[in-house]
Every structure is written in structure tokens, then in C-alpha cells.
OpenMM code with the backbone's topology and positions (N, CA, C; nanometers):
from openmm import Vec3, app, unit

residues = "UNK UNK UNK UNK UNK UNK UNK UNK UNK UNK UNK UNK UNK UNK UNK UNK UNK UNK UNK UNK UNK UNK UNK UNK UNK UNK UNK UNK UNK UNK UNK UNK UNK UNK UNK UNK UNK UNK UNK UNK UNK UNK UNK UNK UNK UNK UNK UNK UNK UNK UNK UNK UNK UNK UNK UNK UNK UNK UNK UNK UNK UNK UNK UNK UNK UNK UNK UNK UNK UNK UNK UNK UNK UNK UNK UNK UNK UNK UNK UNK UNK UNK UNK UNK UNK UNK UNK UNK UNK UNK UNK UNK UNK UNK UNK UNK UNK UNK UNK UNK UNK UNK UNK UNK UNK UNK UNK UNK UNK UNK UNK UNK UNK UNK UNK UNK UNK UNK UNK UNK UNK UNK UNK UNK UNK UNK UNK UNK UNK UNK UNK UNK UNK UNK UNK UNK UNK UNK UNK".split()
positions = [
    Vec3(0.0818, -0.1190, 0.0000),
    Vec3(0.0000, 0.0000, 0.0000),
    Vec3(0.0868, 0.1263, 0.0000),
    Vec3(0.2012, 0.0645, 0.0681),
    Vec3(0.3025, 0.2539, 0.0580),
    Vec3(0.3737, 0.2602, -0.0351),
    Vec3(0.3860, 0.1528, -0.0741),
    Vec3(0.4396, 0.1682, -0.2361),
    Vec3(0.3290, 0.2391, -0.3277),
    Vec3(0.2473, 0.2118, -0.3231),
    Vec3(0.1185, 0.2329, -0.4530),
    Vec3(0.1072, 0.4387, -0.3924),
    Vec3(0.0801, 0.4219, -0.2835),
    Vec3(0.0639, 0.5573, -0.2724),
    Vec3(0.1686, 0.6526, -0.2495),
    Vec3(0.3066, 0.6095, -0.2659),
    Vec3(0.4323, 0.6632, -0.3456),
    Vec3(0.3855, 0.6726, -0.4843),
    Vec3(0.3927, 0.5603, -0.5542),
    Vec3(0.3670, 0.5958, -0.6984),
    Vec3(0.2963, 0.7243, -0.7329),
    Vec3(0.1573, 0.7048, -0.6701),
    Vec3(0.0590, 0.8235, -0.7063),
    Vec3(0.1197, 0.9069, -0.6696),
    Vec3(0.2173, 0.9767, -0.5729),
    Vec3(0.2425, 1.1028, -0.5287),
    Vec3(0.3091, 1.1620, -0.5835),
    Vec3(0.4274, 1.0666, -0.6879),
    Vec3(0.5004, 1.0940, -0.7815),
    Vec3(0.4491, 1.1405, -0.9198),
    Vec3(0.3027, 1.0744, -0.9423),
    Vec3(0.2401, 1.0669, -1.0587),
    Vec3(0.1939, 1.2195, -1.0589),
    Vec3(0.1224, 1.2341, -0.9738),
    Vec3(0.0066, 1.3615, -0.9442),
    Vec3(0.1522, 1.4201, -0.9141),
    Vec3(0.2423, 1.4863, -0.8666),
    Vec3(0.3293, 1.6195, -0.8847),
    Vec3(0.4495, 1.6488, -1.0049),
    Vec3(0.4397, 1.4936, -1.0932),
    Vec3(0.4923, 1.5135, -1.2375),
    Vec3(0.3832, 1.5708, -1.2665),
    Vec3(0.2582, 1.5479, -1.2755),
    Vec3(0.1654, 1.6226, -1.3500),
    Vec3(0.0998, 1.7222, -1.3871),
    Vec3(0.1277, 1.7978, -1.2049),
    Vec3(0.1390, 1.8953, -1.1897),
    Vec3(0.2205, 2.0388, -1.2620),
    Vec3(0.3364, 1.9618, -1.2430),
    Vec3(0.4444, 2.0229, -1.3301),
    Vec3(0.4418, 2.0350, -1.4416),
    Vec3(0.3895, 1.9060, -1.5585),
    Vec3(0.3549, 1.9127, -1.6812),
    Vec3(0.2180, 2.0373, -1.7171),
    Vec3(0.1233, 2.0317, -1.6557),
    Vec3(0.0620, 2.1273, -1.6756),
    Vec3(0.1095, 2.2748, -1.6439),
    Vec3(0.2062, 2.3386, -1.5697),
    Vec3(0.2671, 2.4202, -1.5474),
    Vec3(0.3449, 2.4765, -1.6833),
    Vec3(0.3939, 2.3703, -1.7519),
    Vec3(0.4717, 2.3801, -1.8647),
    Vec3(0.4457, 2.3416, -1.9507),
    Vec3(0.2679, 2.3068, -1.9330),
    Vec3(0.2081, 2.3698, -2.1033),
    Vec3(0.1868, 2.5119, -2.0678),
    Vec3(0.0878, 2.5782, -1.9374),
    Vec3(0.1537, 2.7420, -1.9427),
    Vec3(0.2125, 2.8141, -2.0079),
    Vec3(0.3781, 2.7585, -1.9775),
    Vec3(0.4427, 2.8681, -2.0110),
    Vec3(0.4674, 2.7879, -2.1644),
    Vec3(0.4745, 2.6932, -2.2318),
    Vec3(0.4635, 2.6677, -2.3830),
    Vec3(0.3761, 2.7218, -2.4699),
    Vec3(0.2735, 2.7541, -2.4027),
    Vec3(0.1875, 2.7950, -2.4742),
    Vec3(0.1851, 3.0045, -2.5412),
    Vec3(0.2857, 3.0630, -2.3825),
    Vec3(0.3229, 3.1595, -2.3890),
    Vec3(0.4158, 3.1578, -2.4712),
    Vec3(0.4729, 3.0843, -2.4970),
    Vec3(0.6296, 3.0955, -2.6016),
    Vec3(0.6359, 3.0443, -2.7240),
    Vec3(0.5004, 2.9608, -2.7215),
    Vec3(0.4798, 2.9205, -2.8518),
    Vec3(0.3684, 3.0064, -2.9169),
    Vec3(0.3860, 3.1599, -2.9235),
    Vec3(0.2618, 3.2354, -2.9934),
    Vec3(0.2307, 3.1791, -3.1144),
    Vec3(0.1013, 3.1944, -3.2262),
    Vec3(0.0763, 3.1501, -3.2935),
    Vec3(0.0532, 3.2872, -3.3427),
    Vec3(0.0920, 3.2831, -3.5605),
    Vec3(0.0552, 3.4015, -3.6033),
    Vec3(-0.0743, 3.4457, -3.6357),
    Vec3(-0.2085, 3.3791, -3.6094),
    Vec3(-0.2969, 3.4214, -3.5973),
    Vec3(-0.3575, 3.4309, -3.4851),
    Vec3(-0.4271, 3.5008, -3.4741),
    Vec3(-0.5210, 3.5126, -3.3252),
    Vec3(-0.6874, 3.4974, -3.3935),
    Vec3(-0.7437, 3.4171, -3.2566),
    Vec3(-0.8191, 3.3731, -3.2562),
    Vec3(-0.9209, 3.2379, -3.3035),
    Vec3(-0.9683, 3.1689, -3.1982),
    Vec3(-0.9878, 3.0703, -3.2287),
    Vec3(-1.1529, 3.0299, -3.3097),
    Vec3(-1.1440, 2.9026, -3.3515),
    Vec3(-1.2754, 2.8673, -3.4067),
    Vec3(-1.3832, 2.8746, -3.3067),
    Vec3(-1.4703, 2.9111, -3.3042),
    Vec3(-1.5974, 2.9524, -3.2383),
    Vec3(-1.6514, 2.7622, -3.1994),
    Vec3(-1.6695, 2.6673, -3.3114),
    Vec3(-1.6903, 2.5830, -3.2950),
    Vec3(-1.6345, 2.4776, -3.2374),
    Vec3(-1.4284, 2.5165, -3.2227),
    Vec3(-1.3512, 2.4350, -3.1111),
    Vec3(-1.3653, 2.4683, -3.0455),
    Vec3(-1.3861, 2.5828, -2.9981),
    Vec3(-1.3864, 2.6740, -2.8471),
    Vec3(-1.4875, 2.5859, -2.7422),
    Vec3(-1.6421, 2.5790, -2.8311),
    Vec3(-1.7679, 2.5640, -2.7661),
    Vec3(-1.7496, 2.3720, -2.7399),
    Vec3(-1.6633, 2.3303, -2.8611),
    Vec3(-1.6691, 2.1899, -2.8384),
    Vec3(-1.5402, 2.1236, -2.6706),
    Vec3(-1.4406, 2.2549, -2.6667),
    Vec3(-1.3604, 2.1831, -2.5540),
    Vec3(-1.4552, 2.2209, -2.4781),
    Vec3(-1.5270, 2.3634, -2.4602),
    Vec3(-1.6245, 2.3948, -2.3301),
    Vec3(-1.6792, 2.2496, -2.2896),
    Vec3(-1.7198, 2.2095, -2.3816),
    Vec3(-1.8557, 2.0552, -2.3353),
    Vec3(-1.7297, 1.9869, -2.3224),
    Vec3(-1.6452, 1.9425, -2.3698),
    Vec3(-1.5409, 1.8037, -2.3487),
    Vec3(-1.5362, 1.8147, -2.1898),
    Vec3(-1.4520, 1.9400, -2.1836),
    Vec3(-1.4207, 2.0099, -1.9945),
    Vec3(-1.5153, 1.9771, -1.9337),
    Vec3(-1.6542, 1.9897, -1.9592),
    Vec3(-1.7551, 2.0031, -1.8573),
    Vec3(-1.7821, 1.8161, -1.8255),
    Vec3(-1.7832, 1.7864, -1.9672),
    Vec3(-1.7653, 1.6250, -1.9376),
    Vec3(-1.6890, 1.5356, -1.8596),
    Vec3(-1.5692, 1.6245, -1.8728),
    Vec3(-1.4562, 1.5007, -1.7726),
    Vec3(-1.4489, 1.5718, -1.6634),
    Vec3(-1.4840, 1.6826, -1.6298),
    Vec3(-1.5192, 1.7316, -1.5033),
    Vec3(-1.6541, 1.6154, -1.4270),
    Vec3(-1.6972, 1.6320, -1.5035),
    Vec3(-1.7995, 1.4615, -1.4220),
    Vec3(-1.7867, 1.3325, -1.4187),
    Vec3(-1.6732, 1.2980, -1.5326),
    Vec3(-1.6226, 1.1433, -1.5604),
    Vec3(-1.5525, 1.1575, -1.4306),
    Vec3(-1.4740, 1.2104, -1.3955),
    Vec3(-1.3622, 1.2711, -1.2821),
    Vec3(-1.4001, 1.2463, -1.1717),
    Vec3(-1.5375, 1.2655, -1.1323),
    Vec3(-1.6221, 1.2587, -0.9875),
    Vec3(-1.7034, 1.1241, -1.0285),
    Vec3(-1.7282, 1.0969, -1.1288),
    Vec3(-1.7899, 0.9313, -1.1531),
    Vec3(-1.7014, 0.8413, -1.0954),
    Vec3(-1.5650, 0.8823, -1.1521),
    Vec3(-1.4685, 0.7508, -1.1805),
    Vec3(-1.4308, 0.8003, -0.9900),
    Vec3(-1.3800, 0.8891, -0.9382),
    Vec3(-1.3795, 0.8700, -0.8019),
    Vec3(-1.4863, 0.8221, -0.7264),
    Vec3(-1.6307, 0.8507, -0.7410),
    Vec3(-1.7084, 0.7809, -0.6906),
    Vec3(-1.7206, 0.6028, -0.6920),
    Vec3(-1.7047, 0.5458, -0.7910),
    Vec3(-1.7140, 0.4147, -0.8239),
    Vec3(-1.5798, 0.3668, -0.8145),
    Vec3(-1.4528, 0.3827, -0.8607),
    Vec3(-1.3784, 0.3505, -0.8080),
    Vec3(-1.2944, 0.3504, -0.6600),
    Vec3(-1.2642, 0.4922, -0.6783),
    Vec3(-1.1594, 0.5288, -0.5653),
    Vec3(-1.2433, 0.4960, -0.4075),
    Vec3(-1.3395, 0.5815, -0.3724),
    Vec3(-1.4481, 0.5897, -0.2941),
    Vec3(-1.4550, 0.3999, -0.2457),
    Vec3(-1.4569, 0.3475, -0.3469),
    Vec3(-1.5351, 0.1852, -0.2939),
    Vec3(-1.4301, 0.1377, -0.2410),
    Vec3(-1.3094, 0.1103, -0.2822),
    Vec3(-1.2069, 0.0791, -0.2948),
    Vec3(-1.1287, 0.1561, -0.1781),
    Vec3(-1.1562, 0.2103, -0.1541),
    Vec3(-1.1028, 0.2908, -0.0326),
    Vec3(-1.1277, 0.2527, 0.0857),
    Vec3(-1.2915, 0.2077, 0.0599),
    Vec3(-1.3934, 0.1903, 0.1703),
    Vec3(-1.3487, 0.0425, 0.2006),
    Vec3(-1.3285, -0.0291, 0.1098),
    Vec3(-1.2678, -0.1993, 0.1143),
    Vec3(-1.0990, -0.2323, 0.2044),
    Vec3(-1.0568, -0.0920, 0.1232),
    Vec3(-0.8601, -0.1430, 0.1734),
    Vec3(-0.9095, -0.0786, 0.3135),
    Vec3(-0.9842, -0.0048, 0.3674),
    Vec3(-0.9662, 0.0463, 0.4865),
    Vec3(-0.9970, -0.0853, 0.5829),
    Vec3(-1.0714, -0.1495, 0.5604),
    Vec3(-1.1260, -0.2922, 0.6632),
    Vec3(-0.9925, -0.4036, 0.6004),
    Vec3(-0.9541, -0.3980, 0.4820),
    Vec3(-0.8695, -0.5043, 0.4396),
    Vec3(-0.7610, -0.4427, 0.3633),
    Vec3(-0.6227, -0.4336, 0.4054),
    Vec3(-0.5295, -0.3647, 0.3550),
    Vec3(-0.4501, -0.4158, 0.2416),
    Vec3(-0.4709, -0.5931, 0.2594),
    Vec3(-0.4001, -0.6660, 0.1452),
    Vec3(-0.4961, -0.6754, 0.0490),
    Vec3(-0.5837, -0.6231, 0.0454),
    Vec3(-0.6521, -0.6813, -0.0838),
    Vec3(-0.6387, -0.6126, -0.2304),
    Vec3(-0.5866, -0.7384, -0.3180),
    Vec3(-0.4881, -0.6828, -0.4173),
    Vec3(-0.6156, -0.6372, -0.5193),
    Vec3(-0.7455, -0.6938, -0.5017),
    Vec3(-0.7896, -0.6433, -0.6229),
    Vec3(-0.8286, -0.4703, -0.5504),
    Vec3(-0.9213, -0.4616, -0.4797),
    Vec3(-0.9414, -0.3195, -0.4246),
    Vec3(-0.7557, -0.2437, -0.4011),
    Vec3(-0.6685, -0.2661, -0.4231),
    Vec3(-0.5697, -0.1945, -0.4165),
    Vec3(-0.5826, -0.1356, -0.5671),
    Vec3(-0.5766, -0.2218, -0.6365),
    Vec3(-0.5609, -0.1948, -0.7877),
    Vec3(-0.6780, -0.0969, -0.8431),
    Vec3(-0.8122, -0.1048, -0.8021),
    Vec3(-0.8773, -0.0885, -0.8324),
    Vec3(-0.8683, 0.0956, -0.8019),
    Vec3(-0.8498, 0.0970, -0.6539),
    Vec3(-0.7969, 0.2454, -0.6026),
    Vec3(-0.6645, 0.3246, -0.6924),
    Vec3(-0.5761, 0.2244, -0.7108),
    Vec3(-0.4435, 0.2907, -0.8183),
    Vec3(-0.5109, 0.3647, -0.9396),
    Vec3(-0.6268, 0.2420, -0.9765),
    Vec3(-0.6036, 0.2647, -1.1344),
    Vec3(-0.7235, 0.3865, -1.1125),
    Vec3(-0.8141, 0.4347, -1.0392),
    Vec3(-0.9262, 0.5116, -0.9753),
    Vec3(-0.8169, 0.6639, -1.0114),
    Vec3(-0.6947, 0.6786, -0.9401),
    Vec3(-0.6484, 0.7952, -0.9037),
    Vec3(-0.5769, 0.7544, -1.0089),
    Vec3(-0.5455, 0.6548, -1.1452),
    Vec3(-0.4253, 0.7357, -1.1931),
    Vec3(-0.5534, 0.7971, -1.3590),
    Vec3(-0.6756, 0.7488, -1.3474),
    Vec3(-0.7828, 0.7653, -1.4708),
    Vec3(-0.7957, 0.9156, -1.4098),
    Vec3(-0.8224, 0.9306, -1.2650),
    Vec3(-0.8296, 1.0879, -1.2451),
    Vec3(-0.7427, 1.1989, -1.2633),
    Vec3(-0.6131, 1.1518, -1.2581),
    Vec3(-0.4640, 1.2502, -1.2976),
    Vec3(-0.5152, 1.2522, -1.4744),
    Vec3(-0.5371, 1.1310, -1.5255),
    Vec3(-0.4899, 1.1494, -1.6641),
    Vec3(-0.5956, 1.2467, -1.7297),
    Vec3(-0.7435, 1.2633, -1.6883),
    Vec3(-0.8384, 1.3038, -1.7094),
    Vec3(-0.8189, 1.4394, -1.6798),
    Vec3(-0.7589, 1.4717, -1.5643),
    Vec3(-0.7151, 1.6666, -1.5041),
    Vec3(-0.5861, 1.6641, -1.5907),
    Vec3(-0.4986, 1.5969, -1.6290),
    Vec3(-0.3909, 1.6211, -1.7547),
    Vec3(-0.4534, 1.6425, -1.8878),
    Vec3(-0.5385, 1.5920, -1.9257),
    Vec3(-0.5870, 1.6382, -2.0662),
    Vec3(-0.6769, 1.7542, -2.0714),
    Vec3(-0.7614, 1.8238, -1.9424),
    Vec3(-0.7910, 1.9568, -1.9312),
    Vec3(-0.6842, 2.0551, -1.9469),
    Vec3(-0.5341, 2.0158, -1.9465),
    Vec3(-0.4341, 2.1070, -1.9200),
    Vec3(-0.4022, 2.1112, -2.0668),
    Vec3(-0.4067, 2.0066, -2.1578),
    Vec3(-0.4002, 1.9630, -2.2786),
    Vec3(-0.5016, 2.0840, -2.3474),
    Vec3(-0.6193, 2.0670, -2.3087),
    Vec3(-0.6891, 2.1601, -2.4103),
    Vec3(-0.6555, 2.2676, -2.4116),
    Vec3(-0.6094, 2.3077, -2.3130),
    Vec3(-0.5673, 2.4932, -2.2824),
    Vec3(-0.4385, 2.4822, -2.3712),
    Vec3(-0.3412, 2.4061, -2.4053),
    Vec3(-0.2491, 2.4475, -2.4393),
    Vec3(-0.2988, 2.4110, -2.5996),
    Vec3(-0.3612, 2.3060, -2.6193),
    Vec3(-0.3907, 2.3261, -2.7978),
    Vec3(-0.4917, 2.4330, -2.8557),
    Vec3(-0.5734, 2.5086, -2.7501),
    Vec3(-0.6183, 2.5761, -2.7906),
    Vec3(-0.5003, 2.7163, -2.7802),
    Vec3(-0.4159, 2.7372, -2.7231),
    Vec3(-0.2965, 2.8583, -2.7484),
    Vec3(-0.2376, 2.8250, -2.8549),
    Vec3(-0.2132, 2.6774, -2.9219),
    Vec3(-0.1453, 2.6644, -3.0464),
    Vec3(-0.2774, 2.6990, -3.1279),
    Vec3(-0.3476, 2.6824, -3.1292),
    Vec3(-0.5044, 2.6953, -3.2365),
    Vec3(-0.5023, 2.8505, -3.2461),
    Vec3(-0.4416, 2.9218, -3.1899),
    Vec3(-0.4664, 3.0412, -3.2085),
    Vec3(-0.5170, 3.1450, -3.0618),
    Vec3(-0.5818, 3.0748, -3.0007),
    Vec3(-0.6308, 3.1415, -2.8907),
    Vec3(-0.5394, 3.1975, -2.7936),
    Vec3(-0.6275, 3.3021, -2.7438),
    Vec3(-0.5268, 3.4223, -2.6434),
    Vec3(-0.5306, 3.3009, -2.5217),
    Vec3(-0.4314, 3.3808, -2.3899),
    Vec3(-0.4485, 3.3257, -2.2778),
    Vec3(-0.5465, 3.3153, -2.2107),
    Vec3(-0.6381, 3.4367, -2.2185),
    Vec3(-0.7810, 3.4209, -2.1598),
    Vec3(-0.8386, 3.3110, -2.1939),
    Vec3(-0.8171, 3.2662, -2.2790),
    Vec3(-0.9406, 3.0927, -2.3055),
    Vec3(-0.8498, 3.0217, -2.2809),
    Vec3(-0.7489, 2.9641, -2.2296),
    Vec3(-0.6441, 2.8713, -2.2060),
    Vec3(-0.6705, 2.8742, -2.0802),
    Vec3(-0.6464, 3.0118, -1.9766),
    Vec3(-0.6519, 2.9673, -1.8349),
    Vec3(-0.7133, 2.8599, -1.8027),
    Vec3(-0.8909, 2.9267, -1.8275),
    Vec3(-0.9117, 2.8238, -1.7147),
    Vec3(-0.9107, 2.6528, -1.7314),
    Vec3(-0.8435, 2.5816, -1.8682),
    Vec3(-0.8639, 2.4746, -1.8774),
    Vec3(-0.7020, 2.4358, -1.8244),
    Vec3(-0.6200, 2.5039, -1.7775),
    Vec3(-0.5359, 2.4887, -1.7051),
    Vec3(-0.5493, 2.4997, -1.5345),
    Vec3(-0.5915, 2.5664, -1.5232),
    Vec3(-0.6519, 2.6432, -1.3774),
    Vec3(-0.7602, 2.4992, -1.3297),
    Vec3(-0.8383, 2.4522, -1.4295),
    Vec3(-0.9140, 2.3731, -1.3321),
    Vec3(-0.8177, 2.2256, -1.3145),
    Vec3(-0.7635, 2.2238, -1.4300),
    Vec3(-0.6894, 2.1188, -1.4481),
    Vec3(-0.5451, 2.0648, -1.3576),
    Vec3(-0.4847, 2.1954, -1.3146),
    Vec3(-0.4679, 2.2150, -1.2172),
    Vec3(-0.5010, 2.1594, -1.0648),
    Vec3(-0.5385, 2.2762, -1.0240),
    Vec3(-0.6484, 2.2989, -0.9182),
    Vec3(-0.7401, 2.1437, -0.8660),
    Vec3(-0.7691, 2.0506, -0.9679),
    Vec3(-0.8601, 1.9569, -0.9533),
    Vec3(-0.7556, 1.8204, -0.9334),
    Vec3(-0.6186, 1.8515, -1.0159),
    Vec3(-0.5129, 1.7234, -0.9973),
    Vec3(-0.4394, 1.7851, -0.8387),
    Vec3(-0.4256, 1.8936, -0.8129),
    Vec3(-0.3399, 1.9113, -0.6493),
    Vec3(-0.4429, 1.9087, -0.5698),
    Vec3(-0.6189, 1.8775, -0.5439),
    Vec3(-0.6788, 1.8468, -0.4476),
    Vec3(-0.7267, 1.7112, -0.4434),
    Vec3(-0.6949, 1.6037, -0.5634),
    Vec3(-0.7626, 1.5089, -0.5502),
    Vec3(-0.5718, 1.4009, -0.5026),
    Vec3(-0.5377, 1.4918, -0.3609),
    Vec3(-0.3867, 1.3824, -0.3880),
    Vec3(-0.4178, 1.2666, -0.3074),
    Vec3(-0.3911, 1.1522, -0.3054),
    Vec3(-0.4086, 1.0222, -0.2842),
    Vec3(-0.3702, 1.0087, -0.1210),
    Vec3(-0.4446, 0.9698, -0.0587),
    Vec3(-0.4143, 0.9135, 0.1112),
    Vec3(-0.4749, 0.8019, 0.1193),
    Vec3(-0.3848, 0.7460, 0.2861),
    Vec3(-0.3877, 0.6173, 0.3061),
    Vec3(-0.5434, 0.5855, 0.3418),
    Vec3(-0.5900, 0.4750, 0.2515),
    Vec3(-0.7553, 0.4665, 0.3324),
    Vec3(-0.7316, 0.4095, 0.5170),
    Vec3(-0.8748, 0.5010, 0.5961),
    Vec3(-0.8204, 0.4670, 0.7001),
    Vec3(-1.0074, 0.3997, 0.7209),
    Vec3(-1.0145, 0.3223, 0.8565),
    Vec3(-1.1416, 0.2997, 0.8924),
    Vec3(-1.2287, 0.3814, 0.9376),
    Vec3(-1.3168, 0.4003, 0.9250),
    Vec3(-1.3896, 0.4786, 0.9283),
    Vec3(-1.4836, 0.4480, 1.0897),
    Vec3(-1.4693, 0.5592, 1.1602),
    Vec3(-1.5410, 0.4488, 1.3006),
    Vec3(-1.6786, 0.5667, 1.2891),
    Vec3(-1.8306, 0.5302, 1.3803),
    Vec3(-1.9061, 0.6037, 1.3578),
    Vec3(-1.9388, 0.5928, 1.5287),
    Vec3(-1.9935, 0.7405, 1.5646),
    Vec3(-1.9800, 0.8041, 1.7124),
    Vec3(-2.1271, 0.7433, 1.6883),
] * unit.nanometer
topology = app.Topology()
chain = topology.addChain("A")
for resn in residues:
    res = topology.addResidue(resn, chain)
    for name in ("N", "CA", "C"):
        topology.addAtom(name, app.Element.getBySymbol(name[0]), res)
């Protein structure tokens, strides 16, 4: 188990970093036109809004159950796996929000439409960081 939640800690603050440095790629990689297609723009809006809920699905059904399992049973290899692969579908899912912000700065778009698919992408991979499941006792 402290192995697995090494891995993730390593995973989620490479990723961190990678999204940091689409940021500044995206600043250094200006593009000679400005402005983007009206119809990519509106289509990452819905993608974002989508894996913003795949994101809380896949923690709900995975991570959440699986959490709830290793906390009563610590060896259990399938609920271990099941929790890994929970938090590493959620990194990869807040990494490709960081993705759209930066192909939309190569597409043409200013920083204002890049933030926030960095910002949530962000923001959503440094609060979802991985801890040890513990038991849960009820007063």
C-alpha cells in the first residue's frame, strides 16, 4: 500500500508540473494568428464540462469503494488496484484539461481561453492527492 501511494504522489506532482509547462509553452509558442474557431472553443467547453464529471464518476465508483474496502482489508490486491487505477484515470483526465488549454494557445487562442482549462486542471489534480484509506469508526 506505501508503495502504490508513493507511486501516485510521484504521478500527481509530475503532472502537476507538466501542466505548469504547457503554461508557459503555450506563452512561447505564440501563434501568427489570433483567434480561435468559435466551434472548437464551444466543443472543448462541453469536453471540460464532461470530464469534469467522468472525474467525480470515476472517483465515486472507483476510488471511494475501494477505499472503503482497503480500509477494513489492507491486502486486498484487487481493491488496491482498483484504487491505483481510480487515481491514476483521475490525474490522466485533469492532464488532458491542461491539454486543451495548451492546444487551444497553439489553435490560435489568447491566454484568456487557455486559463481556465489549465486552472481547473490544475487545481482539480493538487486536491484530488491520494491518502492512506483509514477505517472509518461512527460516534
Amino acid at each position: 500500500m506505501t508503495r502504490a501511494l508513493g507511486m501516485l504522489r510521484s504521478i500527481q506532482w509530475a503532472m502537476l508540473g507538466s501542466i505548469l509547462l504547457y503554461g508557459v509553452l503555450g506563452q512561447l509558442a505564440r501563434p501568427l494568428n489570433q483567434g480561435v474557431d468559435p466551434g472548437l472553443s464551444y466543443l472543448f467547453a462541453t469536453l471540460g464540462v464532461a470530464i469534469v464529471g467522468i472525474i467525480f464518476v470515476i472517483r465515486r465508483t472507483l476510488v471511494f469503494r475501494a477505499e472503503a474496502s482497503l480500509a477494513n482489508e489492507p491486502d486486498d490486491s484487487l481493491s488496491l488496484s482498483q484504487w491505483r487505477t481510480g487515481y491514476i484515470a483521475t490525474y490522466a483526465l485533469c492532464e488532458a484539461l491542461g491539454l486543451f488549454g495548451l492546444i487551444l494557445q497553439f489553435m490560435g487562442g489568447g491566454l484568456q481561453a487557455s486559463v481556465p482549462y489549465y486552472l481547473s486542471g490544475f487545481v482539480l489534480l493538487f486536491f484530488f492527492r491520494p491518502h492512506q484509506p483509514e477505517a472509518q469508526t461512527s460516534a
